[in-house]
N, C-alpha and C positions, 0 to 999 in steps of 0.2 A: 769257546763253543757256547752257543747263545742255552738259555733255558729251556726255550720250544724245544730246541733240536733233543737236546738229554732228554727230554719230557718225551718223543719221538723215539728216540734212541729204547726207552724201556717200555715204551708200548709194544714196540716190534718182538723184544725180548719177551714179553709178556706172550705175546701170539706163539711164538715158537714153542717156546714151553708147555701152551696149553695147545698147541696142536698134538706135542708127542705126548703127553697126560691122557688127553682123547683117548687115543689107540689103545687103551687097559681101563677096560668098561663090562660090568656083569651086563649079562643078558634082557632086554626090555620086556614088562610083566604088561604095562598099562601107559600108555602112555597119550598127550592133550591132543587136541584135536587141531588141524591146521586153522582156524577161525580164530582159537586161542592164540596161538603163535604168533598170527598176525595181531592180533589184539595187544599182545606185549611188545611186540618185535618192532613193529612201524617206530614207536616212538624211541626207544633205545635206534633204531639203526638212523634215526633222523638227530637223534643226541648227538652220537657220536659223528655222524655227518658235520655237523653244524662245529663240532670239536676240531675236526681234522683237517676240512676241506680248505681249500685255498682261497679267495677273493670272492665273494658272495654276490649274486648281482642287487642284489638288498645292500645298499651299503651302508646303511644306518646299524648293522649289527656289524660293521665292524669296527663301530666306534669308539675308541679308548675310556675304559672305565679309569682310569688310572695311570701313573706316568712307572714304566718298567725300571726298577731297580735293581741293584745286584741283588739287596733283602727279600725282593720279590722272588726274583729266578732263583733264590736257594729255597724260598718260601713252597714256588708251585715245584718245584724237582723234588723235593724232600717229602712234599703230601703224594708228588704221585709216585715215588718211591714206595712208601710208604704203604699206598692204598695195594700197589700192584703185590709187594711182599706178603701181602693179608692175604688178598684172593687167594694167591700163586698157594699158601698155608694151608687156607680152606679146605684148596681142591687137593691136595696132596692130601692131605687130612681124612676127607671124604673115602677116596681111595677109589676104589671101582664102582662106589653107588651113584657117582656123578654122571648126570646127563645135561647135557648142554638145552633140551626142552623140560618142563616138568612132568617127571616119569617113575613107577613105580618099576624097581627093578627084578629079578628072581632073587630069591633071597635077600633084599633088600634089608641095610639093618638103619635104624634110629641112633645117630654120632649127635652125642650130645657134649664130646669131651673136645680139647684145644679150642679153635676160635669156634668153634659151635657152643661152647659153653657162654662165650658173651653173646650173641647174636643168633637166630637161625637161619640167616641168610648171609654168612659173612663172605660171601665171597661178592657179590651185589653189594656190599658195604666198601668192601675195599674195592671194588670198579667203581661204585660213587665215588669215592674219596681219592683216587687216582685221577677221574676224571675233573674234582676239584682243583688239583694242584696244578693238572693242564691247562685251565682253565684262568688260574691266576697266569701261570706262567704266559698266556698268551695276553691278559689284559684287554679282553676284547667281550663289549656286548655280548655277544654269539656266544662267550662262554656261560653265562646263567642261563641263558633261553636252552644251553644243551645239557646241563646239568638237569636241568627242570624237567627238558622229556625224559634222560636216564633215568632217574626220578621213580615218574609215572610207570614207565617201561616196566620198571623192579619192583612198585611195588603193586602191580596189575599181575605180576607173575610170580608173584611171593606169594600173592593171596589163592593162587591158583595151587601152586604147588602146598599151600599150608593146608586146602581143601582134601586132598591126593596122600597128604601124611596124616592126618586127623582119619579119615576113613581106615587106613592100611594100620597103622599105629592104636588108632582109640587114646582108652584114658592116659598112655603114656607120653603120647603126644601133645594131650592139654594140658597134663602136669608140666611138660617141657614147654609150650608157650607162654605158661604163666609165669613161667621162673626166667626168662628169655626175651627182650624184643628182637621185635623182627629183621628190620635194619640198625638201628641205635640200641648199644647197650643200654637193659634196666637197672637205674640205678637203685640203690635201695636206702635210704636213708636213717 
């Protein structure tokens, strides 16, 4: 079985998963405005677009970065392994405060413990980082240009939602951004 396909194979898994997670969600206190949504969402659903879809009529993006190896295909399946195991962490992590927009929930609480302790967006880390390994795994142009709007997508809606915890949170939430990146672990030297 080729890389793409396992690389496919756990995307899908990935969706099922986070379909049934969905379904155990507290109640919405506040939540962004459809302008917002669009403002993050166009470029993540053209990311992933550009990720998944088949034969482009642009055919200059789907031109081989690189010649596909077996060290490749364990390369991209193993990062997107990897990245989908974080999210999938994240949001189990998260527990009912998860909203698929950025939203202030009832009783909403501040998880600064498991992968929120390296990141305050690890679950956006680990979809970058899943979609990197797709990305190698396909060996094609098309995959940087969709890593890129992923990218932007996350981090146009990280600053949204960092906005939304900053207000609801206060000083406990700038003490947690200082000690925290956003996407990339801070390291500390």
């Amino acid at each position: 079985m080729s890389a793409v396909r396992i690389c496919s194979f756990l995307w899908i898994g990935f969706c099922m998963i986070w379909l049934l997670a969905g379904l155990v969600t507290k109640q919405v206190h506040e939540r962004t405005d459809v302008v917002s949504r669009l403002l993050y969402g166009a470029p993540v659903i053209l990311g992933f677009y550009l990720l998944f879809s088949g034969r482009l009529p642009v055919s200059w993006l789907d031109r081989r970065l690189f010649t596909q190896s077996e060290l490749v295909g364990i390369l991209g399946v193993s990062f997107t392994a990897l990245g989908i195991a974080f999210a999938i962490w994240a949001r189990l992590h998260i527990g009912q405060n998860w909203s698929s927009t950025p939203t202030v929930k009832v009783g909403h609480e501040l998880i600064r413990t498991g992968p929120y302790a390296w990141v305050r967006h690890p679950i956006y880390s680990g979809l970058l980082l899943a979609a990197c390994g797709t990305a190698i795994a396909h060996a094609r142009l098309r995959g940087i240009l969709a890593i890129a709007f992923v990218w932007i997508g996350f981090a146009i809606k990280s600053r949204i939602e960092e906005s939304m915890m900053a207000k609801t949170f206060g000083e406990a939430y700038e003490s947690y951004s200082q000690s925290t990146g956003a996407l990339l672990p801070k390291f500390r030297i």
